[in-house]
Biopython code that builds the backbone (N, CA, C, O; Angstrom):
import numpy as np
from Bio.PDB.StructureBuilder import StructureBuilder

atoms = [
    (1, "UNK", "N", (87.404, 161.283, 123.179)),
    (1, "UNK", "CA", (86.523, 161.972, 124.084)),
    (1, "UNK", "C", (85.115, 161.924, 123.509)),
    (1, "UNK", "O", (84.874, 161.857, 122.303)),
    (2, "UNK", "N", (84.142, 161.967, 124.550)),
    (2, "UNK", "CA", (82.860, 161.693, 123.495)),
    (2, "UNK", "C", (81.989, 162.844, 124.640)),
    (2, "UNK", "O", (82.452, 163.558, 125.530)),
    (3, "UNK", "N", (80.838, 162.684, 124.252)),
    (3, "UNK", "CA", (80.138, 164.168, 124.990)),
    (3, "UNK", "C", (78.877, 163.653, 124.711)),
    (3, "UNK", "O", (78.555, 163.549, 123.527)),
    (4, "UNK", "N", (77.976, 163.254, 125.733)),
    (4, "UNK", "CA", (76.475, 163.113, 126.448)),
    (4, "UNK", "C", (75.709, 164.284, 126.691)),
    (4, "UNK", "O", (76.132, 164.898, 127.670)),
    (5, "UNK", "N", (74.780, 164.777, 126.168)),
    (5, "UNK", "CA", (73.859, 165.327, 126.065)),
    (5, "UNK", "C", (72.227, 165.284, 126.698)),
    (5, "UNK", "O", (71.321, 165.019, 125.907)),
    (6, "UNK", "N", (71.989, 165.484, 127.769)),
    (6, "UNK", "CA", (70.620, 165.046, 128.117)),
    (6, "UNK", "C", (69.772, 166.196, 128.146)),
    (6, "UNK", "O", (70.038, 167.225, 128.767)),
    (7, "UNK", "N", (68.255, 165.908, 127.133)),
    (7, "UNK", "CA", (67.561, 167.181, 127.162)),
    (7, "UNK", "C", (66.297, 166.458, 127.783)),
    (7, "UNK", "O", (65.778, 165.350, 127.645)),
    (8, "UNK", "N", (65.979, 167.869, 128.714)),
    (8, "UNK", "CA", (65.041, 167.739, 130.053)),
    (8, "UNK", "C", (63.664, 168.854, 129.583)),
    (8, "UNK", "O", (63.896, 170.029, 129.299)),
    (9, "UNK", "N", (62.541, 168.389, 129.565)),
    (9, "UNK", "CA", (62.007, 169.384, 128.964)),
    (9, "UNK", "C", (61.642, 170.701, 130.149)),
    (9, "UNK", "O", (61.036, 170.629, 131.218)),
    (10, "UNK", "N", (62.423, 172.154, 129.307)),
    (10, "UNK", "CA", (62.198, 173.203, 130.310)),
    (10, "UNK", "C", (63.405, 173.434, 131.726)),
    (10, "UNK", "O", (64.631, 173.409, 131.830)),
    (11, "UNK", "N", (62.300, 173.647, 132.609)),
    (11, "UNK", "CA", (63.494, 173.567, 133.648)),
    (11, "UNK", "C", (63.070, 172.621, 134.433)),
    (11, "UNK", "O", (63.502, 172.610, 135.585)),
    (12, "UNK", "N", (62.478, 171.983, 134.164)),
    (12, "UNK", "CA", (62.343, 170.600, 134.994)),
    (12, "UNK", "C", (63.695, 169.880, 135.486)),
    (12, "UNK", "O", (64.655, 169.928, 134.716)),
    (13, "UNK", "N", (63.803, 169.369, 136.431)),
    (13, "UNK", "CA", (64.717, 168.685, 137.071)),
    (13, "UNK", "C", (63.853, 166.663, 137.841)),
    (13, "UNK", "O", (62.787, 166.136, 137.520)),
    (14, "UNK", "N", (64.499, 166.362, 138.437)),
    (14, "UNK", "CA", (63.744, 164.995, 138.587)),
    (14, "UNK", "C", (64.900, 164.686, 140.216)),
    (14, "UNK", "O", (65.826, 165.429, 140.541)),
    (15, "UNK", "N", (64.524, 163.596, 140.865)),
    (15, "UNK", "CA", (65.793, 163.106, 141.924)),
    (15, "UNK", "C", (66.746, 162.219, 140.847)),
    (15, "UNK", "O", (67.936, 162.444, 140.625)),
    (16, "UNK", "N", (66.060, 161.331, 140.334)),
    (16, "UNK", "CA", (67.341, 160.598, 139.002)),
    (16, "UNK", "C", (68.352, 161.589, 138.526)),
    (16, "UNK", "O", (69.516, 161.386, 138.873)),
    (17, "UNK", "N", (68.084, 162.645, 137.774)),
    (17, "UNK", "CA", (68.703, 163.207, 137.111)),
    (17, "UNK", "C", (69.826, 164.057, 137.822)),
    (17, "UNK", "O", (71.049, 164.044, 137.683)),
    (18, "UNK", "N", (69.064, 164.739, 138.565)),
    (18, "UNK", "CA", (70.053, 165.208, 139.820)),
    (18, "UNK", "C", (71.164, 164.243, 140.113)),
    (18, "UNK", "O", (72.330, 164.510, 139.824)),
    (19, "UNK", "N", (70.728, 162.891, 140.806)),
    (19, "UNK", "CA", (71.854, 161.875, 140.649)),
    (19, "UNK", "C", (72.660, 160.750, 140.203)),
    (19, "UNK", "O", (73.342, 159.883, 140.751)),
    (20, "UNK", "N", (72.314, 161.098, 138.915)),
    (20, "UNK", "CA", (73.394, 161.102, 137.320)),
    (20, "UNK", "C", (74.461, 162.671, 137.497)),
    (20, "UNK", "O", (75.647, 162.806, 137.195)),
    (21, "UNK", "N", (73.741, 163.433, 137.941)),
    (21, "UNK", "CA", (74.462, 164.782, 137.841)),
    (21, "UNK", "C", (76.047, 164.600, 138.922)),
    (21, "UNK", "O", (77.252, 164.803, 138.769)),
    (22, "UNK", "N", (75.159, 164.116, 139.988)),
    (22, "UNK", "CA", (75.961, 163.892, 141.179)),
    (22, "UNK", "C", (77.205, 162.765, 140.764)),
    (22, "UNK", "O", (78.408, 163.024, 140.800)),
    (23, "UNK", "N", (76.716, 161.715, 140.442)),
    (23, "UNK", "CA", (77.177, 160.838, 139.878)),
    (23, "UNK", "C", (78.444, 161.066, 138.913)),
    (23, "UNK", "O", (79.497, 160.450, 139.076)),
    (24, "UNK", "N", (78.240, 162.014, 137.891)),
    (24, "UNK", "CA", (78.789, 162.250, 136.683)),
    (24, "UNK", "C", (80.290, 163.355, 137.435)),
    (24, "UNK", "O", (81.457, 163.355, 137.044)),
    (25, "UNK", "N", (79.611, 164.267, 138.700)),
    (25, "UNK", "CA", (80.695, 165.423, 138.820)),
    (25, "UNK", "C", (81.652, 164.553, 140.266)),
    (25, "UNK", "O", (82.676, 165.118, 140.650)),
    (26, "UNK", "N", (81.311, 163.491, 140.817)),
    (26, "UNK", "CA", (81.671, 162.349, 141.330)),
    (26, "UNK", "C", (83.009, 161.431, 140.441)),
    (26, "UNK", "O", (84.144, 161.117, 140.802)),
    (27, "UNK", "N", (82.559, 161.296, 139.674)),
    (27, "UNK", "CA", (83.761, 160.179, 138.905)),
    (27, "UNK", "C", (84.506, 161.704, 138.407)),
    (27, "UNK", "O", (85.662, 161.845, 138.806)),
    (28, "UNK", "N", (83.922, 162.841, 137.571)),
    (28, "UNK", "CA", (85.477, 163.741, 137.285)),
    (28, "UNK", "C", (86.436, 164.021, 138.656)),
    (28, "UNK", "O", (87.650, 163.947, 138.469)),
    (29, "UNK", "N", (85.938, 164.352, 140.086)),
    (29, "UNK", "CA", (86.550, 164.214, 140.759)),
    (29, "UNK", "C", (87.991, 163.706, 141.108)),
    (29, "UNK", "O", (89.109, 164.194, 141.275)),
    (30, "UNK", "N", (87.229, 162.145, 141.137)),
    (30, "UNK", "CA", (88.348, 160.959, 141.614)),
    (30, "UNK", "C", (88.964, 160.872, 140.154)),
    (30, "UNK", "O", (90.163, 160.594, 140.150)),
    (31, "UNK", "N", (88.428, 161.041, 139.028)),
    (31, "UNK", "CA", (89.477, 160.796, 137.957)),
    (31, "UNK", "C", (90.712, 162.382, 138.154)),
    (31, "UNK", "O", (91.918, 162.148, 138.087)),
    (32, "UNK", "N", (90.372, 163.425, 138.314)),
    (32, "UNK", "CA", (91.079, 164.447, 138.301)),
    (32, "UNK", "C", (91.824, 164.281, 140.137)),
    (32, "UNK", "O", (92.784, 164.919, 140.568)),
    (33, "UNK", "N", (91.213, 163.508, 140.698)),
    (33, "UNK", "CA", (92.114, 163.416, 141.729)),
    (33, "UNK", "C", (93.571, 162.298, 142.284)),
    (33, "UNK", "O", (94.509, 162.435, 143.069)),
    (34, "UNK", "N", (92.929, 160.868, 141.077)),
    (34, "UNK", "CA", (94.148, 160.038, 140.555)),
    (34, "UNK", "C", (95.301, 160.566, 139.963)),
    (34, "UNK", "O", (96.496, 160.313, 140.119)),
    (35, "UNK", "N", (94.739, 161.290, 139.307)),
    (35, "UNK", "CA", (95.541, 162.121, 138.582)),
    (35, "UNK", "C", (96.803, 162.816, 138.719)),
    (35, "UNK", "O", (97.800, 162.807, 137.997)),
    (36, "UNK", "N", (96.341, 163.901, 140.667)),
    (36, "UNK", "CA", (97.032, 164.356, 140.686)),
    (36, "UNK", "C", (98.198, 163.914, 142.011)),
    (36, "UNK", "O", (99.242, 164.386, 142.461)),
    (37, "UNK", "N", (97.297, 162.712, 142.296)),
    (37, "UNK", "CA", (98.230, 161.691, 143.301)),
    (37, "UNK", "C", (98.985, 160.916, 142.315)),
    (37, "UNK", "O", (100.147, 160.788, 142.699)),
    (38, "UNK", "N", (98.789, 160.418, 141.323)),
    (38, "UNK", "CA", (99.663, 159.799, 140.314)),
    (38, "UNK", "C", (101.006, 160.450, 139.977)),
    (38, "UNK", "O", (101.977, 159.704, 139.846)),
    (39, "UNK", "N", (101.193, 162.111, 139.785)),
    (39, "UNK", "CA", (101.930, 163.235, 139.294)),
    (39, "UNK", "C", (102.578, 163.681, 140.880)),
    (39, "UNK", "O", (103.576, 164.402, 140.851)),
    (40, "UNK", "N", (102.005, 163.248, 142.314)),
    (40, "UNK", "CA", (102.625, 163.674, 143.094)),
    (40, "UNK", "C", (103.938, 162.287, 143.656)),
    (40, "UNK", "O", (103.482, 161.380, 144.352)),
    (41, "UNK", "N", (105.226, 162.259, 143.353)),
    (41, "UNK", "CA", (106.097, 161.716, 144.052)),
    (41, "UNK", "C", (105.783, 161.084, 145.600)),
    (41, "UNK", "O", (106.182, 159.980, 145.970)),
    (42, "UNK", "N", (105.093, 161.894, 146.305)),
    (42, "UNK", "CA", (105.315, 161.883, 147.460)),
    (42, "UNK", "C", (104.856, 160.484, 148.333)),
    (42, "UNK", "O", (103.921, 159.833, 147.866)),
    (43, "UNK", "N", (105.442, 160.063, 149.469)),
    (43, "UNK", "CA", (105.246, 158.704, 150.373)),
    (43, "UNK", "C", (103.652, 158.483, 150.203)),
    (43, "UNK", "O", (102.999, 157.508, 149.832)),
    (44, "UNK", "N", (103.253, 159.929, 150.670)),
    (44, "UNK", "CA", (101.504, 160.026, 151.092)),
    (44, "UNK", "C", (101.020, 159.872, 149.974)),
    (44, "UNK", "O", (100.009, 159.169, 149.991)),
    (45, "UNK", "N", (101.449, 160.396, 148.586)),
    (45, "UNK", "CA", (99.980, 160.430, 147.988)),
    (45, "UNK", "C", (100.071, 158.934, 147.305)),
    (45, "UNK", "O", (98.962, 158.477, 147.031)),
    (46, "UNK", "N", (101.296, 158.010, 146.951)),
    (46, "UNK", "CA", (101.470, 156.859, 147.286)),
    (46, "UNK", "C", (100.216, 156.470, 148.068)),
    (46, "UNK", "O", (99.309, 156.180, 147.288)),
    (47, "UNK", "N", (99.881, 156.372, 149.300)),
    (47, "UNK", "CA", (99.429, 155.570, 149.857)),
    (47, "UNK", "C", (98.201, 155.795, 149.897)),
    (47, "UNK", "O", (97.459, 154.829, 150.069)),
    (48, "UNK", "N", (97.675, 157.031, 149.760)),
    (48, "UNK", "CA", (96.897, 157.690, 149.116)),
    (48, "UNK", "C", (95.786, 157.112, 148.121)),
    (48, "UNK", "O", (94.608, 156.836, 148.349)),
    (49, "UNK", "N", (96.495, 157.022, 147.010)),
    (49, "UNK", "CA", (96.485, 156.789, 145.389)),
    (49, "UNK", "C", (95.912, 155.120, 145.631)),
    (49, "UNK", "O", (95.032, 154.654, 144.908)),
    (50, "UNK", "N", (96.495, 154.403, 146.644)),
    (50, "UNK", "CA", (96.555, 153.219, 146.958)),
    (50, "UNK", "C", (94.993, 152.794, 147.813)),
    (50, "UNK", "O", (94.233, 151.839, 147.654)),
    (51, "UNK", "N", (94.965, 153.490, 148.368)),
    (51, "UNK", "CA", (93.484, 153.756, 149.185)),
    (51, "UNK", "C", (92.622, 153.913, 148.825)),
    (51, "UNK", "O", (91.580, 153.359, 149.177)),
    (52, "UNK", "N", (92.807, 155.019, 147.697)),
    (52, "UNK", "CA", (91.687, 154.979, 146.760)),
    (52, "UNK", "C", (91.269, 153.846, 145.328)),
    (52, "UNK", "O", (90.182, 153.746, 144.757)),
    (53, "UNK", "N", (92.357, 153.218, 145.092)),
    (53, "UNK", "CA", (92.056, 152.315, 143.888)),
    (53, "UNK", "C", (91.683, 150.934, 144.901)),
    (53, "UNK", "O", (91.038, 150.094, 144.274)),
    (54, "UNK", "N", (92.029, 150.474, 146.644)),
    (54, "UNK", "CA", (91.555, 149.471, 147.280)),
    (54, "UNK", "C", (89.859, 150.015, 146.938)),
    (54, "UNK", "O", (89.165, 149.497, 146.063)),
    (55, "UNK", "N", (89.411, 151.144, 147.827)),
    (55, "UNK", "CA", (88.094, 151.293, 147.820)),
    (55, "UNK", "C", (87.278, 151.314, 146.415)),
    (55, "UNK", "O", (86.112, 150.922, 146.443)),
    (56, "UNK", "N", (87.837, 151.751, 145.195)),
    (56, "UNK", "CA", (87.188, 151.451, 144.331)),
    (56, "UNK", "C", (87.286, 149.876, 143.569)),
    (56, "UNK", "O", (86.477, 149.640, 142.671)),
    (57, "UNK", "N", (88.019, 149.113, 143.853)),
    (57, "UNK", "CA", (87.761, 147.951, 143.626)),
    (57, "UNK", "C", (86.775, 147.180, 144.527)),
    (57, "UNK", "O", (86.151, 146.222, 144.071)),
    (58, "UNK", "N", (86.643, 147.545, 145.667)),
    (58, "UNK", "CA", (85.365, 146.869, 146.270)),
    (58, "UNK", "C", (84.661, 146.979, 145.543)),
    (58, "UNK", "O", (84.042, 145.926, 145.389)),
    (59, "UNK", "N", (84.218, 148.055, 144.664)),
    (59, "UNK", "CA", (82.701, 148.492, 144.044)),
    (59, "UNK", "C", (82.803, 147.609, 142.571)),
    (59, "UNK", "O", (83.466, 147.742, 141.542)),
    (60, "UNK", "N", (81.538, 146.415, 143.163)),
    (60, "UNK", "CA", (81.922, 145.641, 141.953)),
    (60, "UNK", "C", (80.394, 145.089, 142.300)),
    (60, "UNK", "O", (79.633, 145.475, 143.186)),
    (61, "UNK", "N", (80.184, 143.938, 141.187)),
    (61, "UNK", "CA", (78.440, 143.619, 140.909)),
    (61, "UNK", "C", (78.337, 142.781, 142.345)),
    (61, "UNK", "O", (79.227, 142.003, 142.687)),
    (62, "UNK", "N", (77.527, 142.950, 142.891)),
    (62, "UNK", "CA", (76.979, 142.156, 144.032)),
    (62, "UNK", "C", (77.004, 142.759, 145.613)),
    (62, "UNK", "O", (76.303, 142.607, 146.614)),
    (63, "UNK", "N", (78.016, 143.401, 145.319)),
    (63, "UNK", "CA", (77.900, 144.893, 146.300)),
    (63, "UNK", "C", (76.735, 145.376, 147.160)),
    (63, "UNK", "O", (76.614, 145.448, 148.383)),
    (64, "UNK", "N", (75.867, 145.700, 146.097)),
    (64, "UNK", "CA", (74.364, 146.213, 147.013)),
    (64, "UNK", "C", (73.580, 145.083, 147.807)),
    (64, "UNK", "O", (72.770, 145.432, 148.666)),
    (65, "UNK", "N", (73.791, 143.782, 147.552)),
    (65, "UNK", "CA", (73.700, 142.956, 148.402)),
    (65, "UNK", "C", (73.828, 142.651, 149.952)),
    (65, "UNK", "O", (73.087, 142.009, 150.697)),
    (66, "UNK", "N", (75.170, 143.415, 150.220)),
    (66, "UNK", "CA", (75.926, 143.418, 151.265)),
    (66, "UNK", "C", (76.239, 144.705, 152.215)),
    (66, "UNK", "O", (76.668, 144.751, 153.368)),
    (67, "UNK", "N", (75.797, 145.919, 151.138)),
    (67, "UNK", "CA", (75.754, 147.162, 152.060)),
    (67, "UNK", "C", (74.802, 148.214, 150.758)),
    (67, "UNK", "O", (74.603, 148.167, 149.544)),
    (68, "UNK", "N", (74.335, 149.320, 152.202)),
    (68, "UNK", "CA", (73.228, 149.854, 150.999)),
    (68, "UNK", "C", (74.083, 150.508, 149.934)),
    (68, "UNK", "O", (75.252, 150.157, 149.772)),
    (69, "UNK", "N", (73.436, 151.586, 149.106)),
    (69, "UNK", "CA", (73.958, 152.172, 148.292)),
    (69, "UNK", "C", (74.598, 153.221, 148.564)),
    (69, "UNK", "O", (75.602, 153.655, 148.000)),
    (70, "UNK", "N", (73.578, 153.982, 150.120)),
    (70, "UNK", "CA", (73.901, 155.023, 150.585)),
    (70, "UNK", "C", (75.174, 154.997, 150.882)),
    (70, "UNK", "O", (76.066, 155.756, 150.503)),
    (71, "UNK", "N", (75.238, 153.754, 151.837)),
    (71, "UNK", "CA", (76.538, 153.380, 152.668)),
    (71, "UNK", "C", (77.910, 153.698, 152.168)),
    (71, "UNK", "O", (78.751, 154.489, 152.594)),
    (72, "UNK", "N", (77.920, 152.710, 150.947)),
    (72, "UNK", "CA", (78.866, 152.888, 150.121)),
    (72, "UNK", "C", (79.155, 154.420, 149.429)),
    (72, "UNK", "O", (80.314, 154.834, 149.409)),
    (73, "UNK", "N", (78.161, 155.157, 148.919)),
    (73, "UNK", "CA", (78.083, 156.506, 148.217)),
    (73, "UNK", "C", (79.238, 157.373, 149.600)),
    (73, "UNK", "O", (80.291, 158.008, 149.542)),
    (74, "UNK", "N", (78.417, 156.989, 150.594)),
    (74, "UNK", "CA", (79.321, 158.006, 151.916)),
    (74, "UNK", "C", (80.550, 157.598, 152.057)),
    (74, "UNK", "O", (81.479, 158.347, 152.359)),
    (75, "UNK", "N", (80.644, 156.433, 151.859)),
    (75, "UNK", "CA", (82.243, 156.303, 152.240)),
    (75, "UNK", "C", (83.288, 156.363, 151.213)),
    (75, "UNK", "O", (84.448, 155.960, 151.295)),
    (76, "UNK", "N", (82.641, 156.978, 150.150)),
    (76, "UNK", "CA", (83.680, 157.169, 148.624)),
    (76, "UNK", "C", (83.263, 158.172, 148.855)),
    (76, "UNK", "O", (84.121, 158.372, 149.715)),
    (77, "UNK", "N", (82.629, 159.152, 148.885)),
    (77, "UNK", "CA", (82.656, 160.634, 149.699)),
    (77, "UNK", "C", (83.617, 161.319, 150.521)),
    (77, "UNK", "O", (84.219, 162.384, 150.377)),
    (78, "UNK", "N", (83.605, 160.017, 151.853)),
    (78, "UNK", "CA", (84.398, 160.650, 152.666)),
    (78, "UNK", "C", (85.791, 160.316, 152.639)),
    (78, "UNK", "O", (86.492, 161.148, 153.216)),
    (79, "UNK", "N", (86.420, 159.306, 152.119)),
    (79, "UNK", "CA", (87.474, 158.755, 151.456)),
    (79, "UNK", "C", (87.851, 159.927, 150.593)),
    (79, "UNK", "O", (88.649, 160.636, 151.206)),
    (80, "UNK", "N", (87.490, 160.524, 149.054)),
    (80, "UNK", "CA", (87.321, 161.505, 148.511)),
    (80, "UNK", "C", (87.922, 162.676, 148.942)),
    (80, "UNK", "O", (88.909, 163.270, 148.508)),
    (81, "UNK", "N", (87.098, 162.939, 149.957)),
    (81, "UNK", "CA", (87.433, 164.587, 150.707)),
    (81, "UNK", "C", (88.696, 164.237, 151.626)),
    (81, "UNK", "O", (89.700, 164.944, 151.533)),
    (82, "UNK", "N", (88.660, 163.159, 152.511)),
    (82, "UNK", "CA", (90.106, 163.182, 152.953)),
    (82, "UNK", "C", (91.708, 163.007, 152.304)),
    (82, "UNK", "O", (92.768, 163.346, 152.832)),
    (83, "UNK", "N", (91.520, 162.468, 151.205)),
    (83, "UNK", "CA", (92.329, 162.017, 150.557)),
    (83, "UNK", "C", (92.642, 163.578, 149.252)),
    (83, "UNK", "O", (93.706, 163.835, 148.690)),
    (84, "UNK", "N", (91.477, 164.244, 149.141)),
    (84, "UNK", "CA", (91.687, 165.273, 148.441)),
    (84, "UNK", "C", (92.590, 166.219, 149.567)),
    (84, "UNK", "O", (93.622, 166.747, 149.156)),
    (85, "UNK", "N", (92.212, 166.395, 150.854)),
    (85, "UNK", "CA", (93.479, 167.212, 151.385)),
    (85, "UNK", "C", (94.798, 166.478, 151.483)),
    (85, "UNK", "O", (95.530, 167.243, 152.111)),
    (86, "UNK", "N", (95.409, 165.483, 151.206)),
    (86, "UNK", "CA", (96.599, 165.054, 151.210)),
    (86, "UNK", "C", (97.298, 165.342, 149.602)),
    (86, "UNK", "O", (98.475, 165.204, 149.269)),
    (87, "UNK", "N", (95.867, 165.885, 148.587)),
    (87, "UNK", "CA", (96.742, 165.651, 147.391)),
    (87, "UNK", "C", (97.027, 167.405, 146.503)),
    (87, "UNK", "O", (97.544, 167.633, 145.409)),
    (88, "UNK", "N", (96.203, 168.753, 147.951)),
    (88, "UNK", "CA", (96.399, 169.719, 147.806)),
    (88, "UNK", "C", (97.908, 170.294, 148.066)),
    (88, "UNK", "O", (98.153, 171.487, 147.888)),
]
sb = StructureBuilder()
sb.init_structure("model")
sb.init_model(0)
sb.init_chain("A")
sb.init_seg("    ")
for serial, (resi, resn, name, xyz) in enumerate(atoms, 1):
    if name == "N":
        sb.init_residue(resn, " ", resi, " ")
    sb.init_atom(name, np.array(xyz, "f"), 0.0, 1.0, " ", f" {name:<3s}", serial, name[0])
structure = sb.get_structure()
C-alpha cells in the first residue's frame, strides 16, 4: 500500500486538483465495487462484473481521439451507478 500526499498552499483549491480528487474517489469506487460483484455468486453481478471490466477495457491510449473525455467520464459514471444498484 503506498499513500500520496498533495500539499496545496492554504485553502486554495484549483479545477485540476478537484479532478485528481474526483478522479482518485472514482477508481476507489469501481475498485470497491469489483470487489463486491466478484464476492457476489449471483447470475447478475456476473454479468455485471462483466460490463464493467468490457467498459474499462475500452479505456485505453488513443481513446480521446475518438470520443471526448467528457463523454467517456459520463458513461463510466453512469455504468457505475447502475451497476452499483445490482451489487447492493
Amino acid at each position: 500500500m503506498f499513500c500520496i500526499i498533495f500539499a496545496y498552499p492554504g485553502p486554495l483549491s484549483s479545477i485540476r486538483f478537484e479532478r485528481l480528487r474526483e478522479g482518485i474517489r472514482n477508481y476507489e469506487k469501481i475498485r470497491i465495487l469489483r470487489g463486491m460483484l466478484t464476492g457476489d455468486g449471483s447470475p447478475e453481478a456476473a454479468v455485471a462484473r462483466r460490463e464493467l471490466d468490457d467498459f474499462l477495457a475500452t479505456i485505453r491510449p488513443g481513446i480521446l481521439e475518438q470520443r471526448s473525455a467528457a463523454e467517456v467520464t459520463r458513461e463510466g459514471r453512469r455504468l457505475v451507478h447502475r451497476i452499483s444498484e445490482v451489487a447492493r
